[in-house]
C-alpha positions in Angstrom: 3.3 -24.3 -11.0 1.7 -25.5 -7.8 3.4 -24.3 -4.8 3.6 -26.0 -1.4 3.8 -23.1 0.8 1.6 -20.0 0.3 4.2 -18.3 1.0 6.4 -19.0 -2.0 3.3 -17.9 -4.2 3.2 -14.7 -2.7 7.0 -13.6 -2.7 6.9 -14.8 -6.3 3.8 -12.2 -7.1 5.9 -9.6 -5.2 8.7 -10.3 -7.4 6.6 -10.4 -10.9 4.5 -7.0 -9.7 8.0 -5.5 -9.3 9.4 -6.5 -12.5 9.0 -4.1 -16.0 6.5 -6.7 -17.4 4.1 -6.5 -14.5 4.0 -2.7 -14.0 3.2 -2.7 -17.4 0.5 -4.9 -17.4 -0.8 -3.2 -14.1 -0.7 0.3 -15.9 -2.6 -1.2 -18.7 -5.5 -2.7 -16.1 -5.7 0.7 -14.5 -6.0 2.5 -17.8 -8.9 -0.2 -19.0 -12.4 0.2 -18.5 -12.3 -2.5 -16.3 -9.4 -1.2 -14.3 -11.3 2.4 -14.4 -14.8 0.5 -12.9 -12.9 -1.7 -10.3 -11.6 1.9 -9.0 -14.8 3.4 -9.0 -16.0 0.5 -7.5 -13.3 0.2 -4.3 -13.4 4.2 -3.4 -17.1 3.6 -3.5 -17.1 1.1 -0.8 -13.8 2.6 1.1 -14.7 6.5 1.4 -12.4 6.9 4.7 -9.5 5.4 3.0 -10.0 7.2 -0.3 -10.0 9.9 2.0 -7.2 9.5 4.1 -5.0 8.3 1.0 -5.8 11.9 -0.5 -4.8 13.8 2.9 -1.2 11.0 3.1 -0.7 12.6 -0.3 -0.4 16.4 0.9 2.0 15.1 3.4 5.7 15.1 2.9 7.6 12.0 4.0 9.0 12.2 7.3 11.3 9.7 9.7 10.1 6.8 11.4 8.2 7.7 14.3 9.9 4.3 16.2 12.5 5.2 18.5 15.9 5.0 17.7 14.9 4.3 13.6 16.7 6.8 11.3 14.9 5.5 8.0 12.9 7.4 6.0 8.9 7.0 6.6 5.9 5.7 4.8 2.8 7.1 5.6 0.5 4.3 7.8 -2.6 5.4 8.8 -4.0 3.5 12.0 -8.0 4.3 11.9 -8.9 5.7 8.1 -12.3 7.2 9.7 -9.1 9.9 11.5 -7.8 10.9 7.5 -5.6 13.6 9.1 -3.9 11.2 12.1 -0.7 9.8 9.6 2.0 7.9 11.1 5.8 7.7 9.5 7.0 4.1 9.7 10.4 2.4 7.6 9.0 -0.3 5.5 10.6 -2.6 8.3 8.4 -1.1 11.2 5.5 -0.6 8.5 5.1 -4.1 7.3 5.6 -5.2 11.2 2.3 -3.1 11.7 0.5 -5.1 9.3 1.3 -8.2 10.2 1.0 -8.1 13.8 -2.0 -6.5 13.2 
Protein backbone atom coordinates (compact mmCIF):
# COMPACT_ATOMS: atom_id res chain seq x y z
CA UNK A 1 0.00 0.00 0.00
CA UNK A 2 1.71 3.16 -1.16
CA UNK A 3 1.53 5.83 1.36
CA UNK A 4 1.48 9.63 0.64
CA UNK A 5 3.12 10.86 3.63
CA UNK A 6 6.18 9.16 5.12
CA UNK A 7 4.90 9.65 7.93
CA UNK A 8 1.97 7.35 7.86
CA UNK A 9 4.50 4.51 6.81
CA UNK A 10 6.37 5.02 9.81
CA UNK A 11 3.54 5.16 12.62
CA UNK A 12 2.19 2.05 10.79
CA UNK A 13 5.80 0.15 11.34
CA UNK A 14 5.67 1.41 14.96
CA UNK A 15 2.39 -0.03 15.29
CA UNK A 16 3.20 -3.60 13.48
CA UNK A 17 6.79 -3.78 15.57
CA UNK A 18 4.58 -3.40 18.66
CA UNK A 19 2.04 -5.92 17.81
CA UNK A 20 2.57 -9.98 18.98
CA UNK A 21 3.24 -10.87 15.27
CA UNK A 22 6.21 -8.46 14.82
CA UNK A 23 8.02 -9.13 18.13
CA UNK A 24 7.89 -12.51 17.05
CA UNK A 25 9.23 -12.17 13.88
CA UNK A 26 11.97 -9.74 15.34
CA UNK A 27 12.90 -12.48 18.07
CA UNK A 28 13.27 -14.89 15.30
CA UNK A 29 15.74 -12.38 13.06
CA UNK A 30 17.76 -11.89 16.28
CA UNK A 31 18.02 -15.59 16.96
CA UNK A 32 18.98 -16.33 13.01
CA UNK A 33 22.39 -16.41 11.73
CA UNK A 34 21.66 -13.50 9.88
CA UNK A 35 20.18 -11.62 12.85
CA UNK A 36 23.43 -13.05 14.97
CA UNK A 37 25.94 -11.49 11.94
CA UNK A 38 24.02 -8.16 11.53
CA UNK A 39 24.74 -7.76 15.47
CA UNK A 40 28.21 -8.61 15.22
CA UNK A 41 28.41 -6.49 12.49
CA UNK A 42 26.72 -3.11 14.18
CA UNK A 43 28.70 -3.43 17.69
CA UNK A 44 31.74 -3.78 15.39
CA UNK A 45 31.32 -0.52 13.79
CA UNK A 46 29.60 1.24 17.05
CA UNK A 47 32.11 0.28 19.94
CA UNK A 48 31.18 3.62 22.12
CA UNK A 49 27.48 2.76 21.89
CA UNK A 50 27.93 -0.89 22.57
CA UNK A 51 29.69 0.43 25.25
CA UNK A 52 27.62 2.92 26.68
CA UNK A 53 24.37 0.58 26.19
CA UNK A 54 26.27 -1.93 28.52
CA UNK A 55 27.05 0.83 31.28
CA UNK A 56 22.77 2.29 30.68
CA UNK A 57 22.16 -1.37 31.62
CA UNK A 58 23.91 -1.25 35.23
CA UNK A 59 21.87 1.74 35.84
CA UNK A 60 18.54 1.78 37.46
CA UNK A 61 15.86 4.00 35.99
CA UNK A 62 15.53 7.18 37.49
CA UNK A 63 13.08 10.49 37.03
CA UNK A 64 13.35 12.86 34.31
CA UNK A 65 16.04 15.10 34.69
CA UNK A 66 13.60 18.04 33.02
CA UNK A 67 12.33 20.33 35.50
CA UNK A 68 9.11 20.07 36.83
CA UNK A 69 8.61 16.29 34.97
CA UNK A 70 7.61 13.55 37.49
CA UNK A 71 7.71 10.61 34.89
CA UNK A 72 9.75 7.89 35.11
CA UNK A 73 13.23 8.07 32.92
CA UNK A 74 14.77 6.35 29.98
CA UNK A 75 18.31 6.34 29.82
CA UNK A 76 19.60 8.93 26.83
CA UNK A 77 22.98 9.13 26.39
CA UNK A 78 24.23 12.54 24.74
CA UNK A 79 27.96 11.71 23.49
CA UNK A 80 28.44 7.57 23.44
CA UNK A 81 32.39 8.26 23.39
CA UNK A 82 31.30 9.52 27.65
CA UNK A 83 29.54 5.66 28.29
CA UNK A 84 29.24 6.63 31.96
CA UNK A 85 27.57 10.43 31.40
CA UNK A 86 23.53 8.83 31.26
CA UNK A 87 20.71 11.22 31.22
CA UNK A 88 16.88 10.19 32.55
CA UNK A 89 14.37 11.68 30.14
CA UNK A 90 10.19 10.57 29.90
CA UNK A 91 9.64 9.20 26.55
CA UNK A 92 7.98 12.72 25.93
CA UNK A 93 11.31 14.78 26.70
CA UNK A 94 13.31 11.65 25.22
CA UNK A 95 11.91 11.55 21.76
CA UNK A 96 11.95 15.61 21.82
CA UNK A 97 15.80 15.01 22.19
CA UNK A 98 15.89 13.15 19.11
CA UNK A 99 14.09 14.99 16.97
CA UNK A 100 15.34 18.37 17.66
CA UNK A 101 18.42 16.96 17.47
Amino acid sequence: MPYKNPEDRKACVIRYNKSEKGKATAKRYRKSEKGKEAQRKYEKNNPEKKSAHYYARKIARMICSITECEEIGEKHHPDYSKPLEIVSLCRQHHAEVHNNG
